[in-house]
TISEMI-894195 format. One line per 10 residues: their letters; for each residue x, y, z of C-alpha. Coordinates in nm, 3 decimals, m for minus. Layout:
a = X,Y,Z; ...
//
This chain:
xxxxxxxxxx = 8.530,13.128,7.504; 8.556,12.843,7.247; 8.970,12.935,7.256; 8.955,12.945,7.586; 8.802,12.626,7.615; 9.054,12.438,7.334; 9.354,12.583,7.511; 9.231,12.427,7.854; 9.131,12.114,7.698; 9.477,12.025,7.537
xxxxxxxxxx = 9.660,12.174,7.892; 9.431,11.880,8.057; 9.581,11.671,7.796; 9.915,11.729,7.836; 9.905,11.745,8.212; 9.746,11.393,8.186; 10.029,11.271,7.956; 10.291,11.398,8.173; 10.167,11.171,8.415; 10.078,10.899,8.286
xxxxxxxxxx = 10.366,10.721,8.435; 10.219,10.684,8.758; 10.021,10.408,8.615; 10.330,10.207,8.654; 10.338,10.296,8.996; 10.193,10.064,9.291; 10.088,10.088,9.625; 10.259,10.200,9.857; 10.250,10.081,10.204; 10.230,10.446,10.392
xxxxxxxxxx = 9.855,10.478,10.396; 9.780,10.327,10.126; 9.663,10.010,10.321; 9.422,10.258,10.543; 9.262,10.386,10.253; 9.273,10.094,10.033; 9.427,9.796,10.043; 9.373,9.693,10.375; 9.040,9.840,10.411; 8.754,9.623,10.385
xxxxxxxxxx = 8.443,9.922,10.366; 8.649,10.048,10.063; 8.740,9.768,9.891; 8.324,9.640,9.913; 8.280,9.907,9.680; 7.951,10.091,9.710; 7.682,9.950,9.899; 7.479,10.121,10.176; 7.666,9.934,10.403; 7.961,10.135,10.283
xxxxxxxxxx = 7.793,10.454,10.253; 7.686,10.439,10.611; 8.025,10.351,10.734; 8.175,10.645,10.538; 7.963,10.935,10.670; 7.973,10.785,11.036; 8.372,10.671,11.051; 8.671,10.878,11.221; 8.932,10.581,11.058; 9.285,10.710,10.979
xxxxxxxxxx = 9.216,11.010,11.191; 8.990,11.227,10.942; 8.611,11.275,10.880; 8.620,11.307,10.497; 8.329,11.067,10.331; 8.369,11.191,9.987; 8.702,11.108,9.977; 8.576,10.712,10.127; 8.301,10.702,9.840; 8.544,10.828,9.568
xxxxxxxxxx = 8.803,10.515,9.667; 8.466,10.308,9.681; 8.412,10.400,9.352; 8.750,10.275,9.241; 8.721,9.965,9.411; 8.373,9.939,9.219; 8.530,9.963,8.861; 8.867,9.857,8.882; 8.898,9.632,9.212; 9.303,9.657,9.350
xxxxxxxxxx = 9.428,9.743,9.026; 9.691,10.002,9.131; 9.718,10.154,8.750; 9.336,10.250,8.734; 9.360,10.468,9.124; 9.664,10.597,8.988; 9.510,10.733,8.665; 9.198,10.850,8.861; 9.442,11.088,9.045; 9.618,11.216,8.742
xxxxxxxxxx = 9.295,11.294,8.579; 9.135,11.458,8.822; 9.468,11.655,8.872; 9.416,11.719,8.491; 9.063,11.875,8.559; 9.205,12.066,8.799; 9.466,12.270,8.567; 9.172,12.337,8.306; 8.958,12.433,8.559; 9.193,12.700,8.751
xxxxxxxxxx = 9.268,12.814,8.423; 8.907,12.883,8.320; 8.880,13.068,8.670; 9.192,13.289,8.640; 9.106,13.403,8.276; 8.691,13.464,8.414; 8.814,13.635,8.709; 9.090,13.840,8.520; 9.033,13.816,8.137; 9.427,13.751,8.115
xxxxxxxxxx = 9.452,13.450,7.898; 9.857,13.407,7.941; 9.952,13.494,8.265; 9.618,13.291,8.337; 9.769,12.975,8.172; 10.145,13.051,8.333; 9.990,12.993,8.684; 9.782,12.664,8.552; 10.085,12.540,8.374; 10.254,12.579,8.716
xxxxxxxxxx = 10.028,12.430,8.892; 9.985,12.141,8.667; 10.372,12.059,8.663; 10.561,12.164,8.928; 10.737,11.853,9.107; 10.616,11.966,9.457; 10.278,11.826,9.340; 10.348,11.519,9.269; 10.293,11.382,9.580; 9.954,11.513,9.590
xxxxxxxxxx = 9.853,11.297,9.238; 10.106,11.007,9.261; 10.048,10.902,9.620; 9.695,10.764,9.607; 9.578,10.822,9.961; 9.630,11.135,9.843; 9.309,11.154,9.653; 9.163,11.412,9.891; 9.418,11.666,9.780; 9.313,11.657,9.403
xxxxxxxxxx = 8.976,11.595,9.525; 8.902,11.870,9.744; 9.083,12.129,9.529; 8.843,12.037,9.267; 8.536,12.128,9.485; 8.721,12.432,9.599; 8.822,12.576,9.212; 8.411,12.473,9.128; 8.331,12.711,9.459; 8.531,12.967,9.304
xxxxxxxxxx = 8.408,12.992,8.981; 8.055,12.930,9.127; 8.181,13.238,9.350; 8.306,13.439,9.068; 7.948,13.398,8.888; 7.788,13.486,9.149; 7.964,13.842,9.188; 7.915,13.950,8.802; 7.526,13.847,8.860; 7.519,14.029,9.129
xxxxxxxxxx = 7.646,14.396,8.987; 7.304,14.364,8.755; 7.077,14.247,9.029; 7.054,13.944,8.850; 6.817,13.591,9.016; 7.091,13.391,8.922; 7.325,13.565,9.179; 7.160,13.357,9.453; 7.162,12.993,9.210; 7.539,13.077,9.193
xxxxxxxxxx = 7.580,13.141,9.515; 7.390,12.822,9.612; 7.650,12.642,9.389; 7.912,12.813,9.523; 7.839,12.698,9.914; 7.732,12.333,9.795; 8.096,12.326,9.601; 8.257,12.434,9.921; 8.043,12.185,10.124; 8.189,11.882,9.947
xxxxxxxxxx = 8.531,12.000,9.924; 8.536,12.002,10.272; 8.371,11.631,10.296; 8.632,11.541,10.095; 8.920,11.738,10.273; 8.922,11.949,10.588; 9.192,12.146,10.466; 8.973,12.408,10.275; 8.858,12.570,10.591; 9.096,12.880,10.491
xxxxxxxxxx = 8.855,12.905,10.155; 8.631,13.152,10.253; 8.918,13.392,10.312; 9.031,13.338,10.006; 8.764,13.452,9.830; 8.742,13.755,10.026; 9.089,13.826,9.859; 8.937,13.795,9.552; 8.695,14.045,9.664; 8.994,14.227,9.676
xxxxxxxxxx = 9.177,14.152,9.321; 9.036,14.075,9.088; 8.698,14.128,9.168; 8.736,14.538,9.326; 8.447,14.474,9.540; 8.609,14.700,9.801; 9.000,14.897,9.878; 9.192,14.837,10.198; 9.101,15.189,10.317; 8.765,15.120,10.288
xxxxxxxxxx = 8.632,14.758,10.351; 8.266,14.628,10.313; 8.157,14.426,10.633; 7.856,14.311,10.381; 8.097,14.132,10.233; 8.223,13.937,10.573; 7.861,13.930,10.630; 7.757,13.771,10.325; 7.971,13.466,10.381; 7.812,13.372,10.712
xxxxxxxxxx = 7.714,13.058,10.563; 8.015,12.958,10.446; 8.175,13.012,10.793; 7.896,12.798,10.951; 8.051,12.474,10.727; 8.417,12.623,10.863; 8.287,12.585,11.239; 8.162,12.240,11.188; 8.423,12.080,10.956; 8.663,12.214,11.217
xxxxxxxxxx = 8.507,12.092,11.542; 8.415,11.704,11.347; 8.782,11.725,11.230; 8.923,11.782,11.588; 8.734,11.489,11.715; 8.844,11.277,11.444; 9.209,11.342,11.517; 9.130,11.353,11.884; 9.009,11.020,11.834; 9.228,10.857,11.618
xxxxxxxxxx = 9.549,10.998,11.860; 9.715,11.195,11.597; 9.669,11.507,11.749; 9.993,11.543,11.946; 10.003,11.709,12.302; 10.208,12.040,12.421; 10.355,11.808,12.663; 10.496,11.591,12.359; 10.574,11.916,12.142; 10.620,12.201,12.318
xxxxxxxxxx = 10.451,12.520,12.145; 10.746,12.737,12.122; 10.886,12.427,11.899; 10.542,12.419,11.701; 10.557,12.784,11.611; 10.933,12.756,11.481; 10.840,12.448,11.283; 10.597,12.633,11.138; 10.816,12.967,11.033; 11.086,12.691,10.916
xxxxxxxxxx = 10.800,12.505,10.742; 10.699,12.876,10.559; 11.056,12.873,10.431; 11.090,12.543,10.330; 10.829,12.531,10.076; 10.935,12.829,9.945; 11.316,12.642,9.870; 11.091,12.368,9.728; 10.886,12.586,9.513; 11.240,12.767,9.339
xxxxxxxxxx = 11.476,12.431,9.415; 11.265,12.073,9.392; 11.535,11.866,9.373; 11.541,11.753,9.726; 11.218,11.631,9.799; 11.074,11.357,10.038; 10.752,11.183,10.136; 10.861,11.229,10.516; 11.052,11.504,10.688; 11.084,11.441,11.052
xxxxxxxxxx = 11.108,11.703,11.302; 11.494,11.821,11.394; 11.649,11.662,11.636; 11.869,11.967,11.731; 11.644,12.222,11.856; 11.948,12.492,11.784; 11.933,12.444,11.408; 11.599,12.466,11.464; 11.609,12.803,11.610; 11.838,12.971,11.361
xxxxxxxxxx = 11.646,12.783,11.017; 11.319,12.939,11.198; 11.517,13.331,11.258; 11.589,13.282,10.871; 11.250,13.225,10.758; 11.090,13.469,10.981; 11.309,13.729,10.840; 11.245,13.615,10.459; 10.854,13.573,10.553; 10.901,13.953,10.702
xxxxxxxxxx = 11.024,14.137,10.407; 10.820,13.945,10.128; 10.531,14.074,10.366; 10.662,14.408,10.353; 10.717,14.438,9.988; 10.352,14.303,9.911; 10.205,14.557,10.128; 10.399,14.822,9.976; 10.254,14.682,9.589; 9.951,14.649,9.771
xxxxxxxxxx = 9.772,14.935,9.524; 9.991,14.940,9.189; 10.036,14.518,9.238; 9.770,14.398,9.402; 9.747,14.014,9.288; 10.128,14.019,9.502; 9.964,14.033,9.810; 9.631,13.843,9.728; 9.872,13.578,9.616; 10.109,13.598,9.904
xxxxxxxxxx = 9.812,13.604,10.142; 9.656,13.300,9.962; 9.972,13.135,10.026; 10.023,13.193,10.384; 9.657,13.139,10.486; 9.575,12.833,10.335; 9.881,12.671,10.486; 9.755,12.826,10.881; 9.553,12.458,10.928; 9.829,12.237,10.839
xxxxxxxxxx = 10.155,12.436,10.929; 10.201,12.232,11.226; 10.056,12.502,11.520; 9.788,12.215,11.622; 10.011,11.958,11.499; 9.932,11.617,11.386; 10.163,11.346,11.341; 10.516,11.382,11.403; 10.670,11.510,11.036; 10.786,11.893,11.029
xxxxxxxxxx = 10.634,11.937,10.678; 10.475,11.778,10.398; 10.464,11.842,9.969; 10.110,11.761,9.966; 10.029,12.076,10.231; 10.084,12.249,9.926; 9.894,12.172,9.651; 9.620,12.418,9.656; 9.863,12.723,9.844; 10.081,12.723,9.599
xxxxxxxxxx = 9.844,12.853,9.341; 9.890,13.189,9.526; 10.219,13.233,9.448; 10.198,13.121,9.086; 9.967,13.401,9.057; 10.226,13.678,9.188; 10.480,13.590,9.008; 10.296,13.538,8.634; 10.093,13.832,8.694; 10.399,14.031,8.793
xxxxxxxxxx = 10.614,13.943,8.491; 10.310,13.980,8.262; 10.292,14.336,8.385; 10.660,14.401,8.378; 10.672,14.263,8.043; 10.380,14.515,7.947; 10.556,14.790,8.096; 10.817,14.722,7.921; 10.804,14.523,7.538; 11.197,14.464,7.568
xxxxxxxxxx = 11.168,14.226,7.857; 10.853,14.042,7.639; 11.129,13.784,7.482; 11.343,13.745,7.752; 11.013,13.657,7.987; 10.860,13.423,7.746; 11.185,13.216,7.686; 11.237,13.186,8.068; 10.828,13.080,8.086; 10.909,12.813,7.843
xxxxxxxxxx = 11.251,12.718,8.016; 11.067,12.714,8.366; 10.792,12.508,8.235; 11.042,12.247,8.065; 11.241,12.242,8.411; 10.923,12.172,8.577; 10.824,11.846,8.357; 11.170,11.701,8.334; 11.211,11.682,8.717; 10.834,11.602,8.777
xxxxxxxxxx = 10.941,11.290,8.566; 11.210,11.224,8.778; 11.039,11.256,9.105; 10.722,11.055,8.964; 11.012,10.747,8.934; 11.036,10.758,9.306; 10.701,10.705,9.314; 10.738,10.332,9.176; 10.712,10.136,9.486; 10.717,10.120,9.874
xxxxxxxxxx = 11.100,10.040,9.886; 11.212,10.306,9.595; 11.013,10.520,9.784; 11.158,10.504,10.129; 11.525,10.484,10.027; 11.469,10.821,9.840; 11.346,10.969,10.167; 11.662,10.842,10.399; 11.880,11.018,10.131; 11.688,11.265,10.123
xxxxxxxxxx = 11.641,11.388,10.520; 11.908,11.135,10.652; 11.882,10.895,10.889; 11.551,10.885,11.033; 11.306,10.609,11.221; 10.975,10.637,11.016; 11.107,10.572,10.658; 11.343,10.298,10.827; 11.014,10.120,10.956; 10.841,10.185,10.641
xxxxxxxxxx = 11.134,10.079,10.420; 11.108,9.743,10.649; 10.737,9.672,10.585; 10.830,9.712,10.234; 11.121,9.458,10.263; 10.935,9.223,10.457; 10.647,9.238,10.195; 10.872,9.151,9.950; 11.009,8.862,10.172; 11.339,8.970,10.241
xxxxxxxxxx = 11.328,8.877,10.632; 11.676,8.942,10.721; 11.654,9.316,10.517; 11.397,9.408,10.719; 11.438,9.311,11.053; 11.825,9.494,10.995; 11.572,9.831,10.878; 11.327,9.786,11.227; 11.613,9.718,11.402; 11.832,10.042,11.287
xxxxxxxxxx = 11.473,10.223,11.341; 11.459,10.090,11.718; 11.793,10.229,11.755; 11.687,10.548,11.615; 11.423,10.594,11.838; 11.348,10.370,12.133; 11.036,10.584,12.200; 10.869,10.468,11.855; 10.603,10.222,11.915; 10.573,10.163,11.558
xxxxxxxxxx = 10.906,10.100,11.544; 10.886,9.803,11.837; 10.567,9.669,11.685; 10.666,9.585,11.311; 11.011,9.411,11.516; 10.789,9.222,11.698; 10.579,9.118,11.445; 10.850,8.976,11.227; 11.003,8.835,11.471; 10.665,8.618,11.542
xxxxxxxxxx = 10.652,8.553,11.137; 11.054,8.414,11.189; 10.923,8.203,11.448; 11.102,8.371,11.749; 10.767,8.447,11.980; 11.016,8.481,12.234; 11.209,8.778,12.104; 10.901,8.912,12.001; 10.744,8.923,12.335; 10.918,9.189,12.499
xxxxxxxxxx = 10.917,9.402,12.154; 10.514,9.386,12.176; 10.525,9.477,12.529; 10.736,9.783,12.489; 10.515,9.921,12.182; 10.179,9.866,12.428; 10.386,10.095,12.689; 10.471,10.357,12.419; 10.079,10.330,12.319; 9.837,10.126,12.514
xxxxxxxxxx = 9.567,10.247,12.370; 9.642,10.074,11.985; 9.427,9.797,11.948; 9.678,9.607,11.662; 9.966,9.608,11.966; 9.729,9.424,12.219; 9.640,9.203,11.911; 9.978,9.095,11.784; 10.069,9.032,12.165; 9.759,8.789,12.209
xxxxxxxxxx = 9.910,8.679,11.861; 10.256,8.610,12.042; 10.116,8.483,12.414; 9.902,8.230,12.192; 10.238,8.075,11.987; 10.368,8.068,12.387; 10.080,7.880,12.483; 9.978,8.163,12.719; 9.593,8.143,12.614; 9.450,8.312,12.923
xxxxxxxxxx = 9.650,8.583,12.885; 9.601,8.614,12.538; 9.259,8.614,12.534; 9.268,8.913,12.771; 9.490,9.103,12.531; 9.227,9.008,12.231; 8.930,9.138,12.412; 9.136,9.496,12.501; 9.165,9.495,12.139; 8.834,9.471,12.051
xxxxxxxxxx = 8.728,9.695,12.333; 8.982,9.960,12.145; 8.880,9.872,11.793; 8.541,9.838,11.749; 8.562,9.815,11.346; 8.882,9.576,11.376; 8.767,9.184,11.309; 9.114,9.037,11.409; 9.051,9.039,11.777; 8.756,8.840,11.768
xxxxxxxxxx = 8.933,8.621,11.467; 9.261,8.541,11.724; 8.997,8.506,12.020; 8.817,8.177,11.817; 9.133,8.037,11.726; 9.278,8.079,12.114; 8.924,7.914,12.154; 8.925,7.599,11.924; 9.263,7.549,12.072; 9.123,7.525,12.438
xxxxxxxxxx = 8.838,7.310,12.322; 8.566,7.587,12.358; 8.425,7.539,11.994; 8.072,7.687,12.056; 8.245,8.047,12.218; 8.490,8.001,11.929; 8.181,8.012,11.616; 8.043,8.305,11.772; 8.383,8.510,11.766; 8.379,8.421,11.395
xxxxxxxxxx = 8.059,8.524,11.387; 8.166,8.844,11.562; 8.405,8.894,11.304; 8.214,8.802,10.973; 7.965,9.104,11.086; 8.263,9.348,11.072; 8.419,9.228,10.800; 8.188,8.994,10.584; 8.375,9.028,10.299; 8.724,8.924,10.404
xxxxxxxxxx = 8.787,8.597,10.248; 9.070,8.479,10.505; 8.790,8.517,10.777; 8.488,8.324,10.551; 8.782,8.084,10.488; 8.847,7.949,10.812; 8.522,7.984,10.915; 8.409,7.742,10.631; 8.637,7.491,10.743; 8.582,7.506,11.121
xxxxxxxxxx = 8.197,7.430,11.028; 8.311,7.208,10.750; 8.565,7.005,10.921; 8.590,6.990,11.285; 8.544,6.628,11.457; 8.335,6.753,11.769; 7.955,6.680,11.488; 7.793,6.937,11.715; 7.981,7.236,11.571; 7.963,7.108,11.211
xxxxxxxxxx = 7.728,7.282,11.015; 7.792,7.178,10.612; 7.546,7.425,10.439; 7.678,7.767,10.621; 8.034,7.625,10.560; 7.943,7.620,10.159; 7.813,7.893,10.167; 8.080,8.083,10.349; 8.316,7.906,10.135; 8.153,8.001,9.809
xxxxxxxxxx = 8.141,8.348,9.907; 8.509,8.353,9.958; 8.597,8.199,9.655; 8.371,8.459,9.415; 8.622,8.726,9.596; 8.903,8.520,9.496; 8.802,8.472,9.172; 8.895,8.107,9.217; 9.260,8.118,9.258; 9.311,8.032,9.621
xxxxxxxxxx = 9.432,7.747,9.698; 9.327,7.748,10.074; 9.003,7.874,9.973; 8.918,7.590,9.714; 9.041,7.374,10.000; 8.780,7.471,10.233; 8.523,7.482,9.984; 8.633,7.104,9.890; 8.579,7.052,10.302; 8.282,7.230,10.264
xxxxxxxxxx = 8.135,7.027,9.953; 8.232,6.662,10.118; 8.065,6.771,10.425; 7.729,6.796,10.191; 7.745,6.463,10.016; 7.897,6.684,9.729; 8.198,6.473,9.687; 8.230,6.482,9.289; 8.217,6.899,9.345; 8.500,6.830,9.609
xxxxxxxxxx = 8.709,6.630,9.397; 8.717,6.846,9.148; 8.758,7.179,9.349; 9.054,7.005,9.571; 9.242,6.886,9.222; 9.207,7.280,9.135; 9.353,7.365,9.470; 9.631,7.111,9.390; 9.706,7.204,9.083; 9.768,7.600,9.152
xxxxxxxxxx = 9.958,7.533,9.475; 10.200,7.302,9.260; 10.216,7.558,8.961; 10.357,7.842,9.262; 10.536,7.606,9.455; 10.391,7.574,9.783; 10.497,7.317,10.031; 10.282,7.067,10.207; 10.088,6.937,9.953; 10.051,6.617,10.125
xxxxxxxxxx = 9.720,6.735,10.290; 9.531,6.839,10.016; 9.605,6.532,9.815; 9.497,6.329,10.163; 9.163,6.528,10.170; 9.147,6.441,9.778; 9.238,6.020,9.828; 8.911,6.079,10.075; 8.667,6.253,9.899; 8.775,6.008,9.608
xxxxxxxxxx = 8.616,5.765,9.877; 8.311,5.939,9.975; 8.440,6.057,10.284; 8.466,6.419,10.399; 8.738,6.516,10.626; 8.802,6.556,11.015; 9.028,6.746,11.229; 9.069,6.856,11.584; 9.215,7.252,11.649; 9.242,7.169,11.944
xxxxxxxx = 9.589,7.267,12.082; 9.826,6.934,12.244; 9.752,6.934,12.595; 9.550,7.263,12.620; 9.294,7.272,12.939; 8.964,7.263,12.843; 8.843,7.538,13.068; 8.958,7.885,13.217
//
């Protein structure tokens, strides 16, 4: 055991070295914002506020709350710093290839063909995805549960053949394991099964001519956890409108997706040059057809031959098995989303396979010594192969717009990385770039909403509300029931002047959204703006109890209160404190923060605390540059006078009422 434990020790290490470059990497803006960076519950880091919201939330279309409270915890320690999520990954991924090697050599006592399938697992490219892509925590996450389950599982067996107590402490472990794999990942569901293949091999609890049903029976309670995870998984999918209809994708197209899918991974596993964060369904049903034939038949006679090994080879079809069955929830037959396949599907399948092929060669190789050489120089070759091009792929990895441009050369042409290549561009403030990418990805597919709804909105940043209005409408047609589309059109109708209807489009928002505190944000500006000040403080209000931490709300709302002419809306010691709160999240180095705080500080007879605050301000908007400076050093000349500052939001010539 000591060996055992060194050797899995310095594979962790190495595994963890080999990708270490991922702390270069950033974030990436394909969920990355729904998990993180735009996510307010997340980035409050753990409270109980947070803890309720995780165990009670269906956002981005899952139920998986210890995947939530592991990005919490992040958040906790190292704020947005993309380097320390990053790492997190790769060292859980790291645990992971020490762990399934511990499991392999318990359940087999084969140290080397044991630490061929870890090494595998540990560096092949087609996992990179899974460690380098940080909404991708539940992948490493999950497996981690699920290898603990399994050696939990594994103890529980060899207690068991001596009638031991502990059999029922393991298995207690074992279930608990599986429980919060599944919180933290749905995908396990298939896990169960897979132990009853290790029933199988390694284990011999029973032969294919002569199964236990104990054994079925005995995992009743892990089946109960498979019926609920998959019922509160539906729902979540249901509800978030990722689950796509048979009228939108037709099942006959599902089920050849699915044998095409089968047969792609395989190509990735031997070929993993060619990989992508996004494959989109074919567009040519036809190709689609004959790419499905092929697979069926290659899926067909690697069936046959492990069921022919079945007795002298038996890890072939426990492996091939484990392959094909943990895929069954996320092949594509319920399908969710709109991509044919995905790298990350495979993280925890592909251990199957590894273990057919190194448990193969190790026997061939035993069988015969003169293939020993030959085997161990191709291990060593593979294994090379494996890091060199998991280093290259992990460069794709550095940013939104690398990212995206690897994917259109890639799988061609095709609307989603255009869009996402766009957000990146227009992140990076390359206007023209982007709108050319949403424009191209329009073209592409005139029946993407997403694709309408990032035009629109840069179109509205441009200043073109006009252009943008019909862009917004046409994404609300493709999906009416997305709350940001009815927002960024009551974004739009406002700019137009249009505040009845806008305020109608906010409120369908917030009807759609109950979490989202942008509706309620754009309803009080539409409101200062019609001279409805009193409505307008309680839709900030509205909004501060959704999001309380989101400084560009506490912002404005500190200098509504702090600033605003009409003295029956003013309130100076909220506004402070509002204004202090947002600054402690900026660490001070907001300019428009400092400025309301100054606002804030004047309107409390604090006008030395304002000068000094709005100088601040001044001084870091000059050091990057901004324009329109002339306000802040206005508000500055004032406080320098002991006077705090006024406005009006009201809008020129906006009607009072509606």
């Amino acid at each position: 055991m000591p060996r055992l434990r060194l050797i899995a020790l310095l594979l962790a290490l190495a595994t963890l070295v080999i990708y270490l470059p991922v702390v270069r990497c950033d974030f990436v803006n394909f969920d990355d914002q729904v998990y993180v960076t735009d996510n307010p519950h997340v980035q409050a880091g753990l409270t109980w506020e947070s803890l309720r919201w995780a165990f009670t939330t269906f956002h981005g279309a899952n139920w998986h709350p210890l995947t939530w409270l592991s990005h919490m915890l992040d958040c906790e320690l190292f704020r947005l710093n993309p380097a320390a999520h990053h790492f997190v990954n790769a060292l859980i991924h790291s645990t992971n290839a020490a762990l399934l090697l511990v499991l392999l050599v318990r359940l087999t006592s084969r140290l080397w063909p044991s630490l061929m399938v870890a090494a595998l697992f540990a560096w092949h490219p087609l996992h990179v995805e899974s460690v380098a892509w940080i909404s991708e925590r539940k992948d490493v996450l999950s497996t981690f549960f699920a290898l603990l389950a399994l050696l939990s599982y594994a103890e529980y067996v060899n207690e068991s053949k001596v009638q031991s107590p502990r059999a029922k402490v393991f298995f207690a472990y074992s279930w608990l394991a599986f429980a919060l794999g599944l919180l933290a990942k749905p995908m396990l569901v298939t896990l169960p099964f897979v132990m009853l293949l290790l029933d199988y091999w390694p284990l011999r609890r029973f032969s294919l001519s002569a199964f236990r049903f104990s054994l079925l029976l005995e995992k009743i309670p892990f089946f109960l956890l498979v019926a609920i995870s998959c019922v509160v998984t539906y729902l979540a999918q249901r509800h978030g409108t990722a689950v796509m209809t048979l009228a939108q994708l037709s099942f006959d197209v599902r089920f050849e997706n699915a044998l095409s899918a089968y047969g792609r991974y395989l190509l990735n596993l031997i070929w993993p040059l060619q990989l992508a964060i996004l494959y989109p369904l074919p567009d040519h049903l036809h190709w689609l057809h004959a790419v499905a034939a092929t697979a069926a038949a290659a899926l067909f006679v690697i069936s046959w031959l492990a069921w022919r090994t079945r007795k002298s080879c038996a890890y072939v079809i426990v492996g091939w098995l484990w392959f094909l069955g943990m895929l069954v929830p996320v092949i594509g037959l319920v399908k969710v989303g709109s991509m044919a396949l995905a790298d990350r599907y495979t993280y925890f399948p592909l251990i199957g396979i590894f273990i057919a092929i190194a448990f193969a060669a190790d026997d061939l190789a035993a069988r015969f010594p003169s293939l020993k050489k030959p085997f161990a120089a191709a291990a060593i070759f593979i294994l090379i192969a494996c890091v060199a091009v998991t280093e290259r792929q992990l460069q794709f990895w550095r940013d939104s717009e690398t990212l995206f441009r690897r994917d259109l050369a890639v799988t061609g042409d095709n609307a989603s990385a255009r869009i996402n290549l766009g957000a990146a561009l227009e992140t990076s403030g390359r206007f023209a770039e982007a709108l050319a990418e949403y424009r191209a990805a329009v073209r592409l597919a005139d029946d993407n909403a997403d694709a309408h709804f990032n035009l629109a909105n840069l179109l509205s940043k441009m200043d073109q509300p006009s252009a943008a209005l019909p862009e917004y409408r046409r994404a609300i047609a493709l999906g009416p029931n997305t709350a940001n589309y009815h927002n960024g059109l009551g974004t739009v109708l406002t700019d137009l002047g249009k505040f009845d209807a806008a305020t109608n489009e906010f409120a369908v928002a917030a009807q759609l959204d109950l979490e989202n505190p942008w509706p309620h944000f754009e309803t009080a500006k539409v409101l200062l703006k019609t001279g409805r000040d009193p409505e307008a403080v309680d839709e900030l209000r509205a909004a501060l109890r959704i999001a309380p931490d989101n400084f560009q709300i506490l912002t404005f709302a500190a200098h509504v209160l702090a600033a605003d002419e009409n003295a029956a809306l003013r309130d100076g010691a909220t506004a402070l404190t509002l204004a202090i709160k947002a600054n402690v999240l900026t660490d001070g180095s907001q300019p428009l923060v400092l400025d309301a705080l100054g606002m804030a500080c004047a309107e409390t007879g604090r006008f030395d605390d304002a000068c000094e605050v709005t100088q601040k301000a001044l001084t870091i908007a000059t050091a990057a540059q901004m324009k329109k400076l002339e306000p802040l050093r206005q508000r500055l000349e004032l406080y320098q006078n002991k006077q705090p500052w006024r406005e009006s939001f009201r809008a020129t010539n906006a009607p009072a009422e509606h």
